[in-house]
N, C-alpha and C positions, 0 to 999 in steps of 0.2 A: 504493500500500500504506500507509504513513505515512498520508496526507490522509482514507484510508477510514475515519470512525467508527466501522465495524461490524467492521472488521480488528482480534485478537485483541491484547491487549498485550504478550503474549508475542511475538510476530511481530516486533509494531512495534519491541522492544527489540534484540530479533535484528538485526535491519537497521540499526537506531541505532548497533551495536555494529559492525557490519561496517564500514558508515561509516564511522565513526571510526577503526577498523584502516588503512583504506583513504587518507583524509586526511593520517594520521600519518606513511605509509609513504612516499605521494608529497613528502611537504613535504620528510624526511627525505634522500631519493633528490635533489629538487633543489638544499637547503641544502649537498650533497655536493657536489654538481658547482661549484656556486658559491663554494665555498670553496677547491676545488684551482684553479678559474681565476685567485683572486686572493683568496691567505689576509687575511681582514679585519685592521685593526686592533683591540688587546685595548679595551674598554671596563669599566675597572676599577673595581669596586663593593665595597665592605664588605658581603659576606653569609654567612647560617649556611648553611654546604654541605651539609649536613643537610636545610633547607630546597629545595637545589635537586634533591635526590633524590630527595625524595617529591613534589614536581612533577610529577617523568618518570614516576612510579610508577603516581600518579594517573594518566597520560594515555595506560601503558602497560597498565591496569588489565585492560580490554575483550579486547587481542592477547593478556593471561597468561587471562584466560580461556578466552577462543577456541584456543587450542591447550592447553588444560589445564596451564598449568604453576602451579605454586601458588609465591611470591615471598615472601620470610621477609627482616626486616630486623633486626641486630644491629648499632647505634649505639654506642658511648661515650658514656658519661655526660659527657663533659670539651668545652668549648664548639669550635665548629670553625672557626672565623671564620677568611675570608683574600679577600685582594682579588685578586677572579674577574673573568673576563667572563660573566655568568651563561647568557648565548646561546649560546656557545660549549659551555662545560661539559655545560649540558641537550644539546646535539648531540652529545656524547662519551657520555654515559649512553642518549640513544637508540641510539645505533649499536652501543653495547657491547648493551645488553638483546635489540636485533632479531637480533642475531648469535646469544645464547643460546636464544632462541627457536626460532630454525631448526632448532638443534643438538639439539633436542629433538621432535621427529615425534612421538613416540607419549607427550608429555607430561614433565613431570618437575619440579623444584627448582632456581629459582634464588634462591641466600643475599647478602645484601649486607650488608658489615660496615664499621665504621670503626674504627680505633684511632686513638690519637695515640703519637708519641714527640718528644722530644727528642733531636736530634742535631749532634754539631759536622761543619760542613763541611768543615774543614780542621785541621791541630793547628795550636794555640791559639787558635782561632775561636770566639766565641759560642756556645754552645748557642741551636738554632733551633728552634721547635716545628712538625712535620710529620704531615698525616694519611694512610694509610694507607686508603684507599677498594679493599675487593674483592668482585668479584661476580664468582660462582661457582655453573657449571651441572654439571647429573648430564648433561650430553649426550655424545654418540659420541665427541667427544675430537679432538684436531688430531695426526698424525703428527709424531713426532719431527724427522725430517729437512726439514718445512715450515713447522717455526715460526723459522726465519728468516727465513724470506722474507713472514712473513705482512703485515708493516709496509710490502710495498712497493708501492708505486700500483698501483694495478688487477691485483692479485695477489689469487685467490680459490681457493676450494677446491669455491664452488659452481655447480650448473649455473645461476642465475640472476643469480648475483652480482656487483657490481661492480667490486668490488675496492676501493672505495673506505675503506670505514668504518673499519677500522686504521689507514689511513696519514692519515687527517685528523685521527682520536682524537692519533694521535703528536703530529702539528704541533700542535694544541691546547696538549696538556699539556704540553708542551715552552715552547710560547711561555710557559707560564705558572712557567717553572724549575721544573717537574717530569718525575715519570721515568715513564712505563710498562711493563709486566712483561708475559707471558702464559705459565701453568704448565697443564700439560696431559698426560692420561694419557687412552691413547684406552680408548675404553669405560668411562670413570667420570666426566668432564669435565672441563670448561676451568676456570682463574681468572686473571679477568685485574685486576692491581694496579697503585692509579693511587698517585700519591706526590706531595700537594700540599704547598707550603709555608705556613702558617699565620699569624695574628697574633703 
């Protein structure tokens, strides 16, 4: 199909696109498992996390289409700099996006926001400055009584799934002295809030 010159472009793009759904899904699926075998060390870089958002976005562009969700982004204007492992994080942002994606069958809205604050960790402590990364779907929503459990290894809700994507998101942003949250009201959606520490 691809290789045919006389096969339409529209086709070709379709397939391009599926492809690449398909690439992303497996790569994701295995960087999962490889990660609970033996959570990597942090490889820590000075970058705009801003930048590593719209990476994932970029390369999650094809799957928001392919299931119609349309993806809205509300940044801060205030710089976001913090030393990341950038591998790592883009694995935290895949796993959160494909999970919203699911949650959405018949299409929908996922928003991703950043704020910054300053906050002290302790009394008399520094003020430290912290970003507030959320992304937030219009999907079916997670029952009350299973969002504790949602962070635990191979704890899912889906018939396909593998339980993994929350609980590696956790160890992530954990390693990285951050918090993650998930707020959820079934039939209007999920948001799940990541809480980095900053320069």
């Amino acid at each position: 199909m691809l290789s045919d010159p006389n096969s339409p472009l529209e086709k070709k793009e379709k397939y391009l696109n599926v492809i690449s759904s398909e690439i992303t899904r497996m790569n994701t699926l295995v960087t999962n498992f490889l990660t609970i075998s033996r959570p990597p060390e942090l490889n820590l870089i000075r970058i705009d996390l801003h930048k590593i958002l719209d990476e994932v976005l970029l390369i999650q562009k094809a799957q928001a289409m392919k299931e119609n969700v349309r993806v809205s982004r509300q940044y801060t204007g205030e710089p976001v700099y913090g030393m990341v492992d950038m591998d790592q994080l883009k694995q935290v942002f895949h796993n959160i996006l494909i999970n919203s994606f699911e949650a959405m069958p018949d299409g929908g809205t996922v928003k991703i926001s950043t704020e910054v604050q300053c906050e002290k960790q302790k009394s008399g402590a520094e003020e430290k400055r912290f970003v507030y990364i959320r992304i937030a779907d219009t999907g079916h929503g997670i029952p009350e009584e299973k969002l504790n459990d949602i962070f635990e290894f191979y704890y899912t809700t889906k018939k396909t799934g593998t339980g993994l994507g929350l609980s590696i998101a956790k160890q992530i942003i954990e390693g990285h002295q951050g918090t993650i949250h998930i707020y959820s009201t079934i039939n209007k959606g999920t948001t799940v809030e990541l809480k980095l520490p900053l320069d």
